[in-house]
Biopython code that builds the backbone (N, CA, C, O; Angstrom):
import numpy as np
from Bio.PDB.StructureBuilder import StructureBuilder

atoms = [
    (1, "UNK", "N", (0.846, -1.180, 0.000)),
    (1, "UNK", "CA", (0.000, 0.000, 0.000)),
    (1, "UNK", "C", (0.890, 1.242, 0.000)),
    (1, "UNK", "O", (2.018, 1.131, 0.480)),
    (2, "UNK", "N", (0.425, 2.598, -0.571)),
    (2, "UNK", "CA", (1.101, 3.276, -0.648)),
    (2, "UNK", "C", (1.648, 4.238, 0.923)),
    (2, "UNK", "O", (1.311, 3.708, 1.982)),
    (3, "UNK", "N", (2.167, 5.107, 0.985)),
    (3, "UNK", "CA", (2.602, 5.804, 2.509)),
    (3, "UNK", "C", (1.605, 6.486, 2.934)),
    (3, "UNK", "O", (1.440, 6.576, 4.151)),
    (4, "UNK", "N", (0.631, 7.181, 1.952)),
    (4, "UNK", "CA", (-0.381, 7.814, 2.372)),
    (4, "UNK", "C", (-1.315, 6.951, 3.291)),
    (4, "UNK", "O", (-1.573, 7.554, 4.333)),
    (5, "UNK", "N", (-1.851, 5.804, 3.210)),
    (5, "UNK", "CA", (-2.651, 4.988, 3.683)),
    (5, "UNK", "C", (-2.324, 4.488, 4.861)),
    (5, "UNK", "O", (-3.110, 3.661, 5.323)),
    (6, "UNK", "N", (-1.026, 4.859, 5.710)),
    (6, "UNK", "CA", (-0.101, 3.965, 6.634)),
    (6, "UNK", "C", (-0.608, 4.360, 7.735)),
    (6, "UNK", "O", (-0.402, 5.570, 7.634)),
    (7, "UNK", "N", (-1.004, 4.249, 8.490)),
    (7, "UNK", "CA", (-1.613, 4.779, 10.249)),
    (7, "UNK", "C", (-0.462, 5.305, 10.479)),
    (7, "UNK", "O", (0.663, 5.008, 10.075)),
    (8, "UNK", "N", (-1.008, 6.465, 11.464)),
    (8, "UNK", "CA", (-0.119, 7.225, 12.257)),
    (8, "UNK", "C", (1.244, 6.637, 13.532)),
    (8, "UNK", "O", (1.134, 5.411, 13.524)),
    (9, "UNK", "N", (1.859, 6.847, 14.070)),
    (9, "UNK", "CA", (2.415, 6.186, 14.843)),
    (9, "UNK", "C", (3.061, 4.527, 14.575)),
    (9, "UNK", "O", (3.820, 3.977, 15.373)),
    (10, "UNK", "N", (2.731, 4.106, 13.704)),
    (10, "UNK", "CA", (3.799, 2.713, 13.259)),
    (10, "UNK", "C", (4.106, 2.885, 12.223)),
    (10, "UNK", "O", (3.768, 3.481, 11.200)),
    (11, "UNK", "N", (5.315, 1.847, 12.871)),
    (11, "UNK", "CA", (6.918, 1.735, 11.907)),
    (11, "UNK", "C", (6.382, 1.011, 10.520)),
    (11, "UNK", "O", (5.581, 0.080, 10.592)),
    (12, "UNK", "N", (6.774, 1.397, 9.520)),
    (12, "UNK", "CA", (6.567, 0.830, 8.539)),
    (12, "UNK", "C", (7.669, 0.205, 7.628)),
    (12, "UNK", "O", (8.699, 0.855, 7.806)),
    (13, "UNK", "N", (7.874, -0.842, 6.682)),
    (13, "UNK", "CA", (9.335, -1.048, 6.153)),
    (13, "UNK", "C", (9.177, -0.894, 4.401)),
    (13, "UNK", "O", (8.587, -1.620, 3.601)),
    (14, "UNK", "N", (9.792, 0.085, 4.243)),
    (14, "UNK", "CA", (9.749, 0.243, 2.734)),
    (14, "UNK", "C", (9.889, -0.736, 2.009)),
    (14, "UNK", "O", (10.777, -1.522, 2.337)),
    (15, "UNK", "N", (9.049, -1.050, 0.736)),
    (15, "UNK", "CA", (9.396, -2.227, 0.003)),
    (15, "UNK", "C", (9.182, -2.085, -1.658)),
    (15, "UNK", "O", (9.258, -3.013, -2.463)),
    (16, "UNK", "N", (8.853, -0.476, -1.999)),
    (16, "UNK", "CA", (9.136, -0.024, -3.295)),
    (16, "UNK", "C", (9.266, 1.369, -3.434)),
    (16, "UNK", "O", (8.716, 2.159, -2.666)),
    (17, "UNK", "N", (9.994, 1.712, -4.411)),
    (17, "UNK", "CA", (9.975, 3.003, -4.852)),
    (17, "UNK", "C", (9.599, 3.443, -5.539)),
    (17, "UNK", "O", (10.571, 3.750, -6.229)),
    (18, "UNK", "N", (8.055, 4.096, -6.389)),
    (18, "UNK", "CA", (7.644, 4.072, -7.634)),
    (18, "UNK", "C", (8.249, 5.468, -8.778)),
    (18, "UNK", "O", (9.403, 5.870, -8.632)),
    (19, "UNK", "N", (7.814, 5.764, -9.292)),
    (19, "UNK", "CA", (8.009, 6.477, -10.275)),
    (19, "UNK", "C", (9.484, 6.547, -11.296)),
    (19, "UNK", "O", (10.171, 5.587, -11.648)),
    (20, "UNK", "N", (9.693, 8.032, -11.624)),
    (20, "UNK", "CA", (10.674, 8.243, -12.696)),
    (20, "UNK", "C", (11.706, 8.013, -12.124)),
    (20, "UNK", "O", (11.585, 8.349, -10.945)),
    (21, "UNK", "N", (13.226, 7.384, -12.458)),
    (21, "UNK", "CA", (14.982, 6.929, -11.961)),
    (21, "UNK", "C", (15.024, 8.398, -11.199)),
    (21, "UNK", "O", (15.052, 8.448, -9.969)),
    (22, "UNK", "N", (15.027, 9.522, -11.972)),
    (22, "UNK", "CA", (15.077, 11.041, -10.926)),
    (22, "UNK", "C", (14.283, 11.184, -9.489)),
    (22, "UNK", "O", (14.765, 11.618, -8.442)),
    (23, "UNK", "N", (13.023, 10.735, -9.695)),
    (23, "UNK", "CA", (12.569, 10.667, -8.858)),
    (23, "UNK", "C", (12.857, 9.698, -7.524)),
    (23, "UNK", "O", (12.660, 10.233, -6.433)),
    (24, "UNK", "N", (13.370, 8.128, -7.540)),
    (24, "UNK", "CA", (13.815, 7.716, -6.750)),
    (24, "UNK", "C", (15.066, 7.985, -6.139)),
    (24, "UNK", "O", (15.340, 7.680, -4.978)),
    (25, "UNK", "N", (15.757, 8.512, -6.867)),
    (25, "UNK", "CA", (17.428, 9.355, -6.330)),
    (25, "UNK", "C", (16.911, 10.215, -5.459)),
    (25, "UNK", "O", (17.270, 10.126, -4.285)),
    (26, "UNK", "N", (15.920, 11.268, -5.872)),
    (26, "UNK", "CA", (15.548, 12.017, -4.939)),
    (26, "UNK", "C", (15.812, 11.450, -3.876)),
    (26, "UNK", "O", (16.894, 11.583, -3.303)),
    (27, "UNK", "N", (14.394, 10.385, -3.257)),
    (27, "UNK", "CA", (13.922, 9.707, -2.352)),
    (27, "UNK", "C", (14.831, 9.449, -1.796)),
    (27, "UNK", "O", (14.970, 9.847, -0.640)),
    (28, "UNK", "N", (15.741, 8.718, -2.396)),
    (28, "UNK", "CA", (16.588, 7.912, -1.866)),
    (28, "UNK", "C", (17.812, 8.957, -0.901)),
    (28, "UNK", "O", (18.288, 8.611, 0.180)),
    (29, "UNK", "N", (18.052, 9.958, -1.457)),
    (29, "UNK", "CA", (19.015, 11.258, -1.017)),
    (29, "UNK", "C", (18.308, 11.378, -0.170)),
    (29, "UNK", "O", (18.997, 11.487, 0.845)),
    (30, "UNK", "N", (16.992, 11.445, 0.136)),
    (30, "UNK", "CA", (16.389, 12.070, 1.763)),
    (30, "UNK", "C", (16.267, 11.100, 2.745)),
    (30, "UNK", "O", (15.886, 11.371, 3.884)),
    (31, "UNK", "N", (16.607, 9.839, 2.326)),
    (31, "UNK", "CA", (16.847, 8.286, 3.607)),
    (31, "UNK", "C", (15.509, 7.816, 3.111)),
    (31, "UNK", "O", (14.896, 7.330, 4.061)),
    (32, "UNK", "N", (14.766, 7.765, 1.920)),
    (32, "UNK", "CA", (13.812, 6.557, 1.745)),
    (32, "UNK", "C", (14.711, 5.400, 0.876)),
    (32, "UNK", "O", (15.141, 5.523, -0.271)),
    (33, "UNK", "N", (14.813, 4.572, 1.530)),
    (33, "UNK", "CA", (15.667, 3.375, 0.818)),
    (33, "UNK", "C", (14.365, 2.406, 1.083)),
    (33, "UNK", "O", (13.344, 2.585, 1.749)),
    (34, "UNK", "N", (14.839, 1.275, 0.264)),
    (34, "UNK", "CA", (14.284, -0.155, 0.310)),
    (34, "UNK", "C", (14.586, -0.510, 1.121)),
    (34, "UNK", "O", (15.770, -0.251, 1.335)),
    (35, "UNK", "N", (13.704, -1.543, 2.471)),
    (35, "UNK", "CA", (13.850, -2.058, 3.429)),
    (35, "UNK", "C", (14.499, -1.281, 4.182)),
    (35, "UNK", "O", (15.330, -1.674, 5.001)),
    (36, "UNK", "N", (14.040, 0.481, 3.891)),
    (36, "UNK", "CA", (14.551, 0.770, 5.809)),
    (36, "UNK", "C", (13.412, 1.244, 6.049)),
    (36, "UNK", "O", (12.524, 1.265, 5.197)),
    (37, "UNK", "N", (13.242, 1.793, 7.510)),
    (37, "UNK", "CA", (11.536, 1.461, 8.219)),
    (37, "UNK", "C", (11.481, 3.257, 8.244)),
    (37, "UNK", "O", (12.430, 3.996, 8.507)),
    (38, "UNK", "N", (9.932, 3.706, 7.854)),
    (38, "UNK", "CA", (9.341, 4.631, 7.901)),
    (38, "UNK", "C", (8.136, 5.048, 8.719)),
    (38, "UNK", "O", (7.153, 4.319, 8.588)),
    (39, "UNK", "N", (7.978, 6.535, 9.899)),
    (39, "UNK", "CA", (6.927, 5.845, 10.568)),
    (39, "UNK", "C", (6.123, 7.716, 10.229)),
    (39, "UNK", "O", (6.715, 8.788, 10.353)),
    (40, "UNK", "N", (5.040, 7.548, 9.911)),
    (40, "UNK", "CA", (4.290, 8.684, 10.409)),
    (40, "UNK", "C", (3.551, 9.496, 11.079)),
    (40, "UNK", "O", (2.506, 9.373, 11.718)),
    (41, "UNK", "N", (4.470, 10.611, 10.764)),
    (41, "UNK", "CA", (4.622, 11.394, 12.367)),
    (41, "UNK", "C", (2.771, 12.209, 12.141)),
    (41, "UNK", "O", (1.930, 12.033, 13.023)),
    (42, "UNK", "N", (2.516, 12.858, 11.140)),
    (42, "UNK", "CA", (1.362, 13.659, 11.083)),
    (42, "UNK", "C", (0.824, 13.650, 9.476)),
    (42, "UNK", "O", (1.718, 13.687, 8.630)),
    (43, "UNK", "N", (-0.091, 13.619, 9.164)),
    (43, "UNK", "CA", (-0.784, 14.194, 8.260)),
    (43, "UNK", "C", (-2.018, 15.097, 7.698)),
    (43, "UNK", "O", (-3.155, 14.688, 7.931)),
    (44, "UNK", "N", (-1.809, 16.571, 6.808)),
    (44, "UNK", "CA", (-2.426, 17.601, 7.320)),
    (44, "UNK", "C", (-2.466, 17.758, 5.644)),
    (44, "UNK", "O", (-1.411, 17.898, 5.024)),
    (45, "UNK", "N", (-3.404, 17.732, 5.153)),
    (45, "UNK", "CA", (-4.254, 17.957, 4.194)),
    (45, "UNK", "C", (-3.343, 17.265, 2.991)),
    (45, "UNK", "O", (-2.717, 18.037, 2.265)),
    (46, "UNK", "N", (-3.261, 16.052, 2.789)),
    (46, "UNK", "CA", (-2.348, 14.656, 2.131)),
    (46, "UNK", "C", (-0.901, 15.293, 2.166)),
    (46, "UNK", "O", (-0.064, 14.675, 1.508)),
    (47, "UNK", "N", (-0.545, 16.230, 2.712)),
    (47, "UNK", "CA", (0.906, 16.186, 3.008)),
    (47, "UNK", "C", (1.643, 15.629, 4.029)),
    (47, "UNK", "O", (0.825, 15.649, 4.949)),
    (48, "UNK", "N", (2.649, 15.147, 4.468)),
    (48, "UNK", "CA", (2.938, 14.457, 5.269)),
    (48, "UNK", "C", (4.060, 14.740, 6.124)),
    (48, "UNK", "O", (4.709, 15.639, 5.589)),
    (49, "UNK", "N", (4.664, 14.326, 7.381)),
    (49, "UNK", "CA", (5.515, 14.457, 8.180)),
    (49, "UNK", "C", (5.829, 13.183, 8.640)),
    (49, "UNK", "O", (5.090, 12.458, 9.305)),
    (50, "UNK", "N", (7.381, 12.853, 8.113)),
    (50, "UNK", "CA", (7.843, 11.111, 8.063)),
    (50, "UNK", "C", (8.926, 11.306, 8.851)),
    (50, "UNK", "O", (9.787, 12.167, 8.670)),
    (51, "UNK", "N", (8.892, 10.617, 9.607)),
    (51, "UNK", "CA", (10.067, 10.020, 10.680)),
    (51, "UNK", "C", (11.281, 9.055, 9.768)),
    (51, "UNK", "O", (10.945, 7.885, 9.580)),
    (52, "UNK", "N", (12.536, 9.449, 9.252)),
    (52, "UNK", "CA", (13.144, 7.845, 8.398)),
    (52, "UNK", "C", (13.811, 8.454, 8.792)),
    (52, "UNK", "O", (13.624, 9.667, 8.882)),
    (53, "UNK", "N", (15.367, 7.563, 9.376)),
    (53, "UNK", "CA", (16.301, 7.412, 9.691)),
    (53, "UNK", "C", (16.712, 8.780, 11.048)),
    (53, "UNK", "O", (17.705, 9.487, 11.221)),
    (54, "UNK", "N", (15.682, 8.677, 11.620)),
    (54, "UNK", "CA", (16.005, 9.643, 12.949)),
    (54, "UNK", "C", (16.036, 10.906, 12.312)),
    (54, "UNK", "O", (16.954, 11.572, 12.789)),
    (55, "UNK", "N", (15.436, 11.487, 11.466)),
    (55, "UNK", "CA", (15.048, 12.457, 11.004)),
    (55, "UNK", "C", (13.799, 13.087, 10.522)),
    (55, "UNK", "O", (13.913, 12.781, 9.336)),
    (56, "UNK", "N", (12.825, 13.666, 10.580)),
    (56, "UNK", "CA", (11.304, 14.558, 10.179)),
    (56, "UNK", "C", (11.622, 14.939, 9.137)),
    (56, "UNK", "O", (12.506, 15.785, 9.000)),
    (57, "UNK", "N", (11.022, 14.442, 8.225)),
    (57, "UNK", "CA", (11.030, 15.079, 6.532)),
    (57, "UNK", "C", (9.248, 15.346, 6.343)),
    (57, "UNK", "O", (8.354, 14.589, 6.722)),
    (58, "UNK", "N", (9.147, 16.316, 5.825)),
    (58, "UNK", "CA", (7.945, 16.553, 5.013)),
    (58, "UNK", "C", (7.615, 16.666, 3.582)),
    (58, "UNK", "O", (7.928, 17.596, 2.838)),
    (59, "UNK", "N", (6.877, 15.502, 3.255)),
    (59, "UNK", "CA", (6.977, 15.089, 1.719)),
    (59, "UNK", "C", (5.169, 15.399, 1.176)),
    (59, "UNK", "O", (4.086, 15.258, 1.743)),
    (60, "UNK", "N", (5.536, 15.808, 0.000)),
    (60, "UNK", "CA", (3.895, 16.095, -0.175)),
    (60, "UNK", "C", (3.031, 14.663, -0.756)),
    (60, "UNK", "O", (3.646, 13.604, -0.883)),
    (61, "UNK", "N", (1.845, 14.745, -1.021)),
    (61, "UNK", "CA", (1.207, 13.890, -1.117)),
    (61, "UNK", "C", (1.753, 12.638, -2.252)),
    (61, "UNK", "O", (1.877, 11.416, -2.158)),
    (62, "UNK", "N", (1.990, 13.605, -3.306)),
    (62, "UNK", "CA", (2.459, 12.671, -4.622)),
    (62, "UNK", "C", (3.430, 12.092, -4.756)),
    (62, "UNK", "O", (3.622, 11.342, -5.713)),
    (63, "UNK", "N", (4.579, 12.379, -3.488)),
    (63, "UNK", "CA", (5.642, 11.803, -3.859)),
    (63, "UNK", "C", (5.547, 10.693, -2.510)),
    (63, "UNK", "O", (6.462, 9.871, -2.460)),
    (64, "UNK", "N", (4.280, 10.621, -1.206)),
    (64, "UNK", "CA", (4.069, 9.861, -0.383)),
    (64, "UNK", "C", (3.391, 8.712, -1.214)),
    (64, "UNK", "O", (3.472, 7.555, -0.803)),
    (65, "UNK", "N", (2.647, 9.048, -2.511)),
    (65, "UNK", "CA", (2.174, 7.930, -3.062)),
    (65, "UNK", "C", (3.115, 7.100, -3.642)),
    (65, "UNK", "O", (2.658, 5.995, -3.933)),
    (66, "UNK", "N", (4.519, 7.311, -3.956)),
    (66, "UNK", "CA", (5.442, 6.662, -5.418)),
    (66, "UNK", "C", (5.966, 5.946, -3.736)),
    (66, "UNK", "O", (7.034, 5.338, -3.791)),
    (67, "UNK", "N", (5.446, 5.988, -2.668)),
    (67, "UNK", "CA", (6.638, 5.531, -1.917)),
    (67, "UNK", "C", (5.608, 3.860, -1.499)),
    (67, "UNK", "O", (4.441, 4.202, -1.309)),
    (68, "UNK", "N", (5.722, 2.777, -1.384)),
    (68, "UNK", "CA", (5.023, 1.966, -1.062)),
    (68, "UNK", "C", (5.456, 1.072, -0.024)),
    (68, "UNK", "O", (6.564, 0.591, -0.258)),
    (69, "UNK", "N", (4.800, 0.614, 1.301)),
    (69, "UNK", "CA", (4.843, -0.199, 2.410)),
    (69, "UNK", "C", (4.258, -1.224, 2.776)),
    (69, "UNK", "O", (4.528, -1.734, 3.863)),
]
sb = StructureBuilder()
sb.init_structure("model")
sb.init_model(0)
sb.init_chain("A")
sb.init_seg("    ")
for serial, (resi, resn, name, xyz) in enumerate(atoms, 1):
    if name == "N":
        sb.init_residue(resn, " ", resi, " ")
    sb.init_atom(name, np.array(xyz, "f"), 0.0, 1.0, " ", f" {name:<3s}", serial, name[0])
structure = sb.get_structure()
């Protein structure tokens, strides 16, 4: 399922990265890797606030969808 759909407060473990090769470099440069765990912290009108790798990133909706758990 995608990140948007993930309940608040649990750990989640990444297990795809969707979209364009640019687009996963992105991801990947901000600590979304394959098989490391993602947990969410808040979500406020499909934008998001992600806990990965001991750090708060805020990713907007479309790029919480290319991310899948």
């Amino acid at each position: 399922m995608p990140l948007t759909m993930a309940s608040m407060g649990k750990e989640n473990l990444i297990k795809r990265i969707g979209g364009k090769e640019e687009t996963k470099r992105y991801l990947e440069s901000l600590g979304f890797t394959v098989g490391g765990a993602v947990t969410v912290v808040n979500a406020i009108g499909g934008n998001m606030i992600v806990n990965v790798k001991n750090s708060r990133i805020a990713i907007g909706r479309e790029m919480a969808n290319r991310i899948m758990v």
